[in-house]
N, C-alpha and C positions, 0 to 999 in steps of 0.2 A: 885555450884552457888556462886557467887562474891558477897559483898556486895558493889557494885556500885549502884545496883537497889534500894539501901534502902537510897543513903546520900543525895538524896533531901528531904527526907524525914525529916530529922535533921535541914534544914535549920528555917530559923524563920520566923515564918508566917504560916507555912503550915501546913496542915491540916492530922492526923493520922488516917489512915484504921484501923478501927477494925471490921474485918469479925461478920455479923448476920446474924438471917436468914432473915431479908429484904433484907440483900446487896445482899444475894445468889440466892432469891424470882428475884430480878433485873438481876441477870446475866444471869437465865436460861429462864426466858421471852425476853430476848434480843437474844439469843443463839437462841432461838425458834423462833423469828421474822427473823434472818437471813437462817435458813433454810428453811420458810417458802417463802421470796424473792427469795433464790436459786432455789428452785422448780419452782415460779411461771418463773423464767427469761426461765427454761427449758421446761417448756412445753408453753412457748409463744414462743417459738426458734421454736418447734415443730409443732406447729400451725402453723406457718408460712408457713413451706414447706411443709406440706398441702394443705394448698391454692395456695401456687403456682403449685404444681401439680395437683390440680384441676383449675386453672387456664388454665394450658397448655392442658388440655384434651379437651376440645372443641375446641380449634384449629384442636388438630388432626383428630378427629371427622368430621373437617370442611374441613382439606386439604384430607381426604377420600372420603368425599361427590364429593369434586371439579373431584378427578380423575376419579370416576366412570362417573360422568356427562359431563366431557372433553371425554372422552372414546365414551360415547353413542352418544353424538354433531355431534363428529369427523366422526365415521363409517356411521351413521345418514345422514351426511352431504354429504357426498360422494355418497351413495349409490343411493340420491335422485338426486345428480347433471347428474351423470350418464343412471337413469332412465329416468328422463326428455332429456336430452340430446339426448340420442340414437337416437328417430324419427329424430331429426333434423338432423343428423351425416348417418344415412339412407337415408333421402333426397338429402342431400349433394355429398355425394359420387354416388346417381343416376343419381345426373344434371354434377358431373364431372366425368363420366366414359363415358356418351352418350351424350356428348356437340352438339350442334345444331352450324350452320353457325351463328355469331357474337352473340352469348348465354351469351355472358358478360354484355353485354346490357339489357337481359332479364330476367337473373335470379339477379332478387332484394331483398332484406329479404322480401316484401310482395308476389313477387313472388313465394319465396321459402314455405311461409305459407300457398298459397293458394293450391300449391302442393302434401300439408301436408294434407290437408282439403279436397280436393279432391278423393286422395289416400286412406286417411281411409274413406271415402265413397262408393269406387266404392270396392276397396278390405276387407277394416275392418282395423280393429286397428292392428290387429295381423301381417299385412305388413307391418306395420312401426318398428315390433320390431322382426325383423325378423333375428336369428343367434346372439339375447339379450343373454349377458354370455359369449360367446366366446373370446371376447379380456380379459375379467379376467380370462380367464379359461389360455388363453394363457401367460398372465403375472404370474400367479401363478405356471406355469412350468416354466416357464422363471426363477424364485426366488429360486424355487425350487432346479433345477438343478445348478445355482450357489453359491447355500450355499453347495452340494454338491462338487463342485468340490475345493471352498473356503478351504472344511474341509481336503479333502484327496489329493488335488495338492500337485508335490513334492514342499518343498522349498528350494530357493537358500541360502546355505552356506556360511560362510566365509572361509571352506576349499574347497569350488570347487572352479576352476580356471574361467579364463574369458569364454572360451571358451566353459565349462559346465554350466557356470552360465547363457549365452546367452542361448544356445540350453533349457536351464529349462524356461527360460521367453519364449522363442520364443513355446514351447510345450504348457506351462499355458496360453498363449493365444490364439493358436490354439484349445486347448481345451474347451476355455471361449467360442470362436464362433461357436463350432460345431453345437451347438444347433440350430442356425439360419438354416441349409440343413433339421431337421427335422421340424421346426417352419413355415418354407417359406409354406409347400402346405398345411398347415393348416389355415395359412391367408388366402393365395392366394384361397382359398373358402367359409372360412368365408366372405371375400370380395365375391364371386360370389353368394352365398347367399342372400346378401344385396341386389345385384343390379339384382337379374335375373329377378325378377318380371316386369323390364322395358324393358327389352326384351321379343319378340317372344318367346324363347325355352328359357325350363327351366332345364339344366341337373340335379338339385341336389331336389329331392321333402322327402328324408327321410335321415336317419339315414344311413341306408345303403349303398346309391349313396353320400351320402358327406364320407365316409371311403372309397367307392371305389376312388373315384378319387382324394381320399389324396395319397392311394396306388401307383394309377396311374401314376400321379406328382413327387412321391417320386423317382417312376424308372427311370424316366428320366434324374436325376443326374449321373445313371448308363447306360443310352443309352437305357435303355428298352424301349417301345412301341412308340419308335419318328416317325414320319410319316414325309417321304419326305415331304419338305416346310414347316413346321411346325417351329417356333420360338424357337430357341436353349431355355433351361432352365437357361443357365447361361443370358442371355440379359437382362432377367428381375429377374435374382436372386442376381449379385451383383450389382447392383441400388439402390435393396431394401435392402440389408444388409448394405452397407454403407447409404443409408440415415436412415438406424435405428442405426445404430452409431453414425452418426454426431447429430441426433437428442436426443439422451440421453446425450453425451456431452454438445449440447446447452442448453438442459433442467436442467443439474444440473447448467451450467453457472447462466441461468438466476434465477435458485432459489434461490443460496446463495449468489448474487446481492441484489436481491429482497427482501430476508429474509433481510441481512446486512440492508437495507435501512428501514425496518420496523420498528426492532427491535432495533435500535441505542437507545442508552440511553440519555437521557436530557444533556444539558450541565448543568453545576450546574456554579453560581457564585461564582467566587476565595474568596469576601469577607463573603459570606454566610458560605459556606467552612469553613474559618478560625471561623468566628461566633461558627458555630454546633460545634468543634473541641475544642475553650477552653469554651464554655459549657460542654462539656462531660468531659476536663479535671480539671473544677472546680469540677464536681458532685464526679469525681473520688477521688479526695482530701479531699473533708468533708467524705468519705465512708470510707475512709482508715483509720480515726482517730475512725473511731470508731471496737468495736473489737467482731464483729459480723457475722459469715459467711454466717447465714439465709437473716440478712438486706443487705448482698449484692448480693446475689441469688435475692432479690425483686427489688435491686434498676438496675440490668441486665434486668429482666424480664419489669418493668416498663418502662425502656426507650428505649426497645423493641417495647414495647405496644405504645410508641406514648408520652412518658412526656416529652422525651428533646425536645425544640424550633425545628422548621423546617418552611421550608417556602414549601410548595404544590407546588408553580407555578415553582420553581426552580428545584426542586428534584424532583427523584422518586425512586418507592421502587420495587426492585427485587422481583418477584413473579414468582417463578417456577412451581407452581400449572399446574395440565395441562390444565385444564377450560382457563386459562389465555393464553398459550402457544401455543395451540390449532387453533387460530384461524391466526392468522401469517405465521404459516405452512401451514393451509389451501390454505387461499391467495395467498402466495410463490407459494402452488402446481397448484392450478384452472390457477394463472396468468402463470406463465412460461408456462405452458401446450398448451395456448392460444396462446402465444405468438411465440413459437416452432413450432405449427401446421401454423400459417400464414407466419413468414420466408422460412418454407418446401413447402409451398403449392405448386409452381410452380414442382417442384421436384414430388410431392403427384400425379399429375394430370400427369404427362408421367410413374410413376413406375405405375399407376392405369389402364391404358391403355393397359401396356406389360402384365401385370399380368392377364388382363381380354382376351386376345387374344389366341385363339387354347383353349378354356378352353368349348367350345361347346355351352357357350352365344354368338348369334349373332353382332357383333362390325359392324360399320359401316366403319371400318378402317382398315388396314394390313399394321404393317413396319417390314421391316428386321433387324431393332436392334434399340440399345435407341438413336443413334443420329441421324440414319432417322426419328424415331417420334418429336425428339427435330425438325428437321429441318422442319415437313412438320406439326406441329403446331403452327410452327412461321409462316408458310407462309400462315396459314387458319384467322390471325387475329393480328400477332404479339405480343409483350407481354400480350397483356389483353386475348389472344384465352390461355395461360397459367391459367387461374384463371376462368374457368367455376365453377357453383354453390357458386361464391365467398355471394352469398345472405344469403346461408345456412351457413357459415360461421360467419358472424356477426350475426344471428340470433340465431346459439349456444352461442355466448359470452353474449347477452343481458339474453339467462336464465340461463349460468353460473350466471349472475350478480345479477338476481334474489337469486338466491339460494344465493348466498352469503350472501346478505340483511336481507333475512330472518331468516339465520342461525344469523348473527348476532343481528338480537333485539332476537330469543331466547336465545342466550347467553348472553346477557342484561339483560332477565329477569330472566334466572336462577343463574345469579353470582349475582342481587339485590335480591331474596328470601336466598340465602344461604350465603348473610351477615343480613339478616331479623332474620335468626334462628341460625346464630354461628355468631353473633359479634365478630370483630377483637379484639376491647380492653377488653374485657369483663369488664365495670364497675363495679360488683356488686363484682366481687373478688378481684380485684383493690382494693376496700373500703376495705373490709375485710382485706385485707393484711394490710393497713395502720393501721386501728385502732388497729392490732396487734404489728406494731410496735411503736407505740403511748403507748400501754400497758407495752412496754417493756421500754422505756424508762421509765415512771412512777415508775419502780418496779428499776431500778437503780438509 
């Protein structure tokens, strides 16, 4: 040790330490005082992110409720559109498999209602929902079998040549379509199902007679049981497999159209923008001066929560929730689906015809292939003898529309209950946090 420390001490004026025990009484109450502030600064640090982790737990709390109840909405939603839907899509497809002479004129939505009303009068309820299940029975093999072949198709390399790489694409999609050869006579009687009851004869009344005559239908890819004159299998099996291609094509068109247009994000104003931007780089600049890593976990989380300036009308906030996400997809799917089935429809109305024909329900018709029925339904009424049951049609889209509606005021009232009981900002830890760091300041 130097004597530097001591020659201000010599100057003149100044005042000579002589250690007592008051001086030392003074230094170990001050020594005491700062590690009683060091402590407090450490467990107000600690507090802190406490609370902000109890802050954040009701969120999560909140974005769990949302998924389950996005979940239930969604399945919910469907399953009722679907339910309701059926009788009408059963009517529908009665008035256009057995069109009457100029039946475009006739068959109205009120027509097609009174049909309805009719129907389950004279038959019961249970004719209108007649072969309910089969098209998801049918989509769910449909999914099925292409998650299978998804998983174990070979794939193409970048050491096979062009030549193998083709032949692999050309196999994986030959393979993707086989399934339509066992799919086809499992419609083509779930459709005769639906409509036999408007006919005289009724080949399929169990379990047993719809297996037999999927059996049936199926041999005849292979030439089994064809009966001289009888309408080849292919006439009306690649019709219906290309219009079930071009219609899941148009169907995904129009959904990710439809989605894109729903879900487009606000535009935000350029000066607003700039606004929010040196707000957050002001808040960022007084943070940084101070040398805290709890106060800047609270001042992230805070202006999370909603403190930096914003303008509502301008902005908006990404909410991946599925409660929120839920119903734009919905929309997307009910609307495309809509919209799919009325571009097809003329197409719907001659595969509906081939496929009902030789199948042992009485038809009031016989063509020898799909462009003698194109020709000799143009000539029963011209384009509009193409859109029989078009009544039933728009009378599905009014309780799609329905169901939409009402799905969405409950999705209104279950996204206002479940900010009712998990508030976004949560104010009361917000406070809490503050006056923690208020505390801490004080203690520095």
């Amino acid at each position: 040790m130097t004597l530097t420390a001591y020659l201000s001490l010599l100057s003149l004026g100044s005042s000579i330490y002589v250690p007592n025990e008051h001086n030392e009484e003074n230094d170990r109450s001050s020594l005491a005082a700062l590690r009683a502030r060091s402590a407090t600064i450490v467990q107000a640090r600690a507090a802190v992110v406490s609370s902000l982790s109890q802050h954040s737990a009701p969120l999560e709390r909140r974005e769990t409720h949302e998924r389950i109840a996005g979940g239930a909405l969604t399945i919910g939603t469907v399953v009722t559109n679907y339910a309701l839907c059926f009788p009408v899509v059963v009517a529908r497809h009665r008035l256009q498999s057995f069109p009457g002479r100029n039946s475009w004129k006739r068959d109205t939505p009120l027509y097609c209602a009174r049909y309805m009303i009719e129907t389950r009068r004279v038959q019961g309820l249970s004719s209108l929902y007649t072969g309910f299940g089969l098209g998801l029975l049918g989509q769910a093999i449909t999914a099925t079998y292409e998650s299978l072949v998804a998983a174990y198709a070979p794939v193409v390399q970048k050491r096979h040549s062009f030549v193998v790489a083709n032949l692999i694409e050309a196999f994986n999609t030959s393979l993707a379509y086989a399934i339509n050869i066992f799919l086809y006579p499992f419609y083509r009687n779930a459709l005769v199902l639906r409509v036999q009851s408007a006919s005289t004869h009724q080949p399929i009344r169990g379990i047993k007679d719809f297996a037999r005559c999927y059996w049936r239908d199926l041999g005849l890819f292979l030439g089994i049981g064809r009966t001289p004159g009888q309408l080849p299998i292919m006439s009306s099996f690649i019709p219906s497999s290309l219009l079930h291609a071009f219609s899941e094509k148009l169907l995904m068109a129009l959904y990710k159209r439809i989605y894109r247009g729903l879900t487009a994000p606000a535009k935000v104003d350029a000066k607003q923008r700039r606004r929010q931007q040196r707000a957050a780089r002001r808040l960022a600049d007084e943070l940084a001066m101070q040398d805290h890593s709890a106060l800047l976990a609270l001042a992230s989380d805070t202006a999370a929560a909603g403190a930096l300036p914003h303008d509502s009308s301008t902005t908006t906030v990404k909410d991946t929730a599925m409660i929120r996400t839920f119903f734009p997809e919905l929309v997307c799917g009910i609307t495309s689906s809509i919209l799919t089935r009325a571009i097809s429809y003329p197409i719907d109305t001659i595969v509906f015809k081939l496929m009902l024909q030789d199948t042992g329900v009485d038809t009031p018709y016989h063509y020898t292939g799909f462009f003698d029925c194109v020709q000799s339904t143009y000539r029963e009424g011209g384009l509009a003898a193409f859109y029989p049951g078009w009544g039933g049609g728009l009378l599905e889209i009014c309780v799609s529309y329905l169901v939409l509606e009402t799905s969405w005021a409950v999705y209104r009232l279950i996204d206002w209950k479940l900010l009712d009981t998990f508030p976004v900002r949560e104010p009361t830890s917000v406070r809490k946090a503050r006056r923690l760091q208020e505390r801490m300041d004080r203690c520095i």
